[in-house]
C-alpha positions as CSV (number, residue, x, y, z in Angstrom):
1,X,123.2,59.1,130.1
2,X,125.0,60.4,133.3
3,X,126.4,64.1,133.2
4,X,129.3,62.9,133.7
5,X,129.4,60.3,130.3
6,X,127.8,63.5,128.5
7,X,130.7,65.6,129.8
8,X,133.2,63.2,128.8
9,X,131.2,62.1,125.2
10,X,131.7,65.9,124.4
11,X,134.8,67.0,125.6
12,X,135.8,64.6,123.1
13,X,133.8,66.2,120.5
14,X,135.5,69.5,121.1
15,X,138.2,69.4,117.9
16,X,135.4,68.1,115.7
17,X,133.1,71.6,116.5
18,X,136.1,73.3,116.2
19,X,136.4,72.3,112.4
20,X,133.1,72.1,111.4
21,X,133.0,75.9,112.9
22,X,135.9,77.0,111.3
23,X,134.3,75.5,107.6
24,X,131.5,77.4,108.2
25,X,133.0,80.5,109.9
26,X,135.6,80.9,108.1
27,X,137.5,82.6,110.9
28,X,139.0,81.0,113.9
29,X,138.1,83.5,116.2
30,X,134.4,83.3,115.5
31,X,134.2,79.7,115.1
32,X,135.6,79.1,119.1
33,X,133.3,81.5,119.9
34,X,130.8,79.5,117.8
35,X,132.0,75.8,118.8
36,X,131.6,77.2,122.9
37,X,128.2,78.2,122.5
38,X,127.3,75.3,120.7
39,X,128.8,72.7,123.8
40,X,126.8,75.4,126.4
41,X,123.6,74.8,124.3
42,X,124.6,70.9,124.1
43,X,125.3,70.8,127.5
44,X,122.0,73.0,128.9
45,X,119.9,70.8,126.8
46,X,121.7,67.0,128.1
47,X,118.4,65.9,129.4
48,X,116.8,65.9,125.4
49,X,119.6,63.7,124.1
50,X,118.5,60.3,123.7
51,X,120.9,57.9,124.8
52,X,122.2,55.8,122.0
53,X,121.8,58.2,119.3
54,X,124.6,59.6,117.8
55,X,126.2,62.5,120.0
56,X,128.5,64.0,116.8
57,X,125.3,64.5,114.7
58,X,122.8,65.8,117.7
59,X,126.0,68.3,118.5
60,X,127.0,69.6,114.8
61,X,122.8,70.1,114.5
62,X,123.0,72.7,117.4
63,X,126.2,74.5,116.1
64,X,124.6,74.4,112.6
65,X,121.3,76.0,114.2
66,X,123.4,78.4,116.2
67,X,125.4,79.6,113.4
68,X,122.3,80.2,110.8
69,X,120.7,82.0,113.8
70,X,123.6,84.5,114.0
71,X,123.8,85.2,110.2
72,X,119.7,86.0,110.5
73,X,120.6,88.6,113.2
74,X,123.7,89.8,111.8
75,X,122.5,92.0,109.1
76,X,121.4,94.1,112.0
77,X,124.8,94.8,113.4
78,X,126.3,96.3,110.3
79,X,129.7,98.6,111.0
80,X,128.8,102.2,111.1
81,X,130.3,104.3,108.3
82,X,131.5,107.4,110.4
83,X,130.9,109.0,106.7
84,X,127.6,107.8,106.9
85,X,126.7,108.4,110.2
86,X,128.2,112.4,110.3
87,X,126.1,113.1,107.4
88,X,122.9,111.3,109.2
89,X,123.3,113.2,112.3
90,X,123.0,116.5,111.3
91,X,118.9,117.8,111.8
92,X,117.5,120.2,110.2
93,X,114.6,121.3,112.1
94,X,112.3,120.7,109.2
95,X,108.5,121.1,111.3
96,X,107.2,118.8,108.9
97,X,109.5,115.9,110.4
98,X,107.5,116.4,113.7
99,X,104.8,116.6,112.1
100,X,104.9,113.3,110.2
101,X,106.5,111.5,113.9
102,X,103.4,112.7,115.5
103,X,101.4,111.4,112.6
104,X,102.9,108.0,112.8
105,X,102.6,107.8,116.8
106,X,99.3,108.2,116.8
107,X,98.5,106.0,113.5
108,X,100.6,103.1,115.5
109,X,97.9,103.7,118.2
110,X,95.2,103.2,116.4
111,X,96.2,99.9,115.3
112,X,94.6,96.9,116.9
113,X,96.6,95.9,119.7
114,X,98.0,92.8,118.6
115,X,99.4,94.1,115.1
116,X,100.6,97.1,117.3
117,X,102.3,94.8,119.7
118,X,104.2,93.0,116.9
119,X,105.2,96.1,114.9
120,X,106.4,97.9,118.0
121,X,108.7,95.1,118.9
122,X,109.6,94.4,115.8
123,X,110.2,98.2,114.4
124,X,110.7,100.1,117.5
125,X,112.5,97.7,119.8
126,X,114.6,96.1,117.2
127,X,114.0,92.2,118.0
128,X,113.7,89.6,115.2
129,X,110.8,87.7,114.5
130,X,111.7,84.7,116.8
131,X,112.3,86.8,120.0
132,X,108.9,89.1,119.4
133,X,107.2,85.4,119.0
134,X,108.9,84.3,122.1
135,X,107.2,87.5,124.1
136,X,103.7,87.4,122.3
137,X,103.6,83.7,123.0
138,X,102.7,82.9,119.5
139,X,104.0,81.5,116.2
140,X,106.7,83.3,114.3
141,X,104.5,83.3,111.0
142,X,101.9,85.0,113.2
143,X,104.4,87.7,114.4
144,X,105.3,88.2,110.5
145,X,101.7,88.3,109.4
146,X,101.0,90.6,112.1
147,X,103.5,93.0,111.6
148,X,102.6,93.1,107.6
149,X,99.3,93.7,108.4
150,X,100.2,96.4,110.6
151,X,102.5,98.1,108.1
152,X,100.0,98.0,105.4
153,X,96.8,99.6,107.7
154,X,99.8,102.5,109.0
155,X,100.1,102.8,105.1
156,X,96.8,103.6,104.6
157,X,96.1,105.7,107.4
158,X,98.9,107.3,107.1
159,X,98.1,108.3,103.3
160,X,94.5,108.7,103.5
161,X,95.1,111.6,106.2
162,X,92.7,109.6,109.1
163,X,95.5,110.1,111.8
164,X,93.1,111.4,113.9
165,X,94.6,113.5,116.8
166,X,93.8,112.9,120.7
167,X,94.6,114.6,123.7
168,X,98.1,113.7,123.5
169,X,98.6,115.6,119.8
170,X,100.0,118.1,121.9
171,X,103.6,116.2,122.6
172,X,106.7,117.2,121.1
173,X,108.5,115.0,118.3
174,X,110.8,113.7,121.0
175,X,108.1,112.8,123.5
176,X,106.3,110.7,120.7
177,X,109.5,109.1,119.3
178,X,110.2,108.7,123.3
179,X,106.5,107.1,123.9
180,X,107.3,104.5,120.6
181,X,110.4,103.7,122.4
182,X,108.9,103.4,126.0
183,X,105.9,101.3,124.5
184,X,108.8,98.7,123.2
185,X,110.7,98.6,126.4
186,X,107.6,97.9,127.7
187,X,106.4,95.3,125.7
188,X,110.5,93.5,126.0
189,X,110.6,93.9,129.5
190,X,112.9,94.6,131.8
C-alpha cells in the first residue's frame, strides 16, 4: 500500500480510535493522547501492514497494546502524598542504615553478573521488565527469572552475614547508594 493510501486509510480511522480510546480510557484527555500514539505507532510501523487485511482491526490491536502497556507502567507513577513524603524525608542518622546500604552494595556485587545486571536495572534504575529485556537482549521471562534469582541469593547472603567486605567497604552510605545508582545509569545508557 502507498503512504499515501495508508495516510488516507487512517485519517479516516481517526474518530473510531477516538472512541474505542475514550471506552477504555475513560477520559477524553487521555484517550487523544492515547488514539495519537496509537496512529504514530500505526504509521511508524506501515511497512508490516499487509495489504488487504483489515486496517480498523490491525489499528485498534496497537491502541489496545499501547493502552495495557501504560496501565503496566502506571503503578509506578503513583501521586506523591506530601503527607507521605514529609514524614519519609526526615533521616535519622541511624549508623545501622549505612551499615545495612553498605551490606547490600556489596552483596549486589557479589552476584553473578547477569542476575546483577537484571536486578540493577530492574531495582535501581526503575525500568520494567520489557525495557531491561530490551537492553540485556534477552527474553522478558529471563529478565524476571533473573531478577528472582537475584533477590533470593541477596536474601541469603544478606541473612547468613557472608557480605564479605573489599577494599571499597570504606565508602560512605551515599557513595554506595551513588555506586548502585551509577552502575544502573550505566547499564541504561545514556
Amino acid at each position: 500500500m502507498q503512504d499515501d493510501d495508508f495516510k488516507r486509510e487512517l485519517a479516516e480511522l481517526i474518530p473510531h480510535l477516538r472512541a474505542f480510546a475514550r471506552n477504555l480510557c475513560g477520559d477524553a484527555s487521555s484517550a487523544d493522547d492515547l488514539a495519537q500514539e496509537a496512529m504514530l505507532k500505526a504509521w511508524n510501523a506501515r511497512e508490516s501492514y499487509q495489504e488487504g487485511t483489515n486496517l480498523k482491526a490491525w489499528t485498534f490491536t496497537i491502541l489496545r497494546n499501547a493502552f495495557y502497556s501504560e496501565k503496566r507502567r502506571s503503578w509506578r507513577r503513583q501521586p506523591l502524598d506530601p503527607e507521605v513524603a514529609e514524614a519519609t524525608l526526615v533521616s535519622n542518622n541511624d549508623p545501622d542504615d549505612q551499615m545495612e546500604l553498605l551490606s547490600l552494595r556489596n552483596a549486589i556485587l557479589r552476584l553473578p553478573e547477569d542476575q546483577r545486571e537484571a536486578l540493577v536495572l530492574v531495582g535501581a534504575g526503575g525500568l520494567s521488565y520489557d525495557e531491561a529485556a530490551d537492553i540485556c537482549g534477552c527474553a522478558v521471562g529471563t529478565i524476571k527469572s533473573r531478577v528472582s534469582r537475584a533477590r533470593q541469593a541477596l536474601a541469603v547472603i544478606l541473612a547468613t552475614n557472608e557480605v564479605g567486605f573489599n577494599s571499597d567497604s570504606d565508602i560512605s552510605a551515599e557513595e554506595a547508594f551513588d555506586d548502585i545508582m551509577a552502575q544502573a545509569s550505566a547499564l541504561t545508557g545514556p
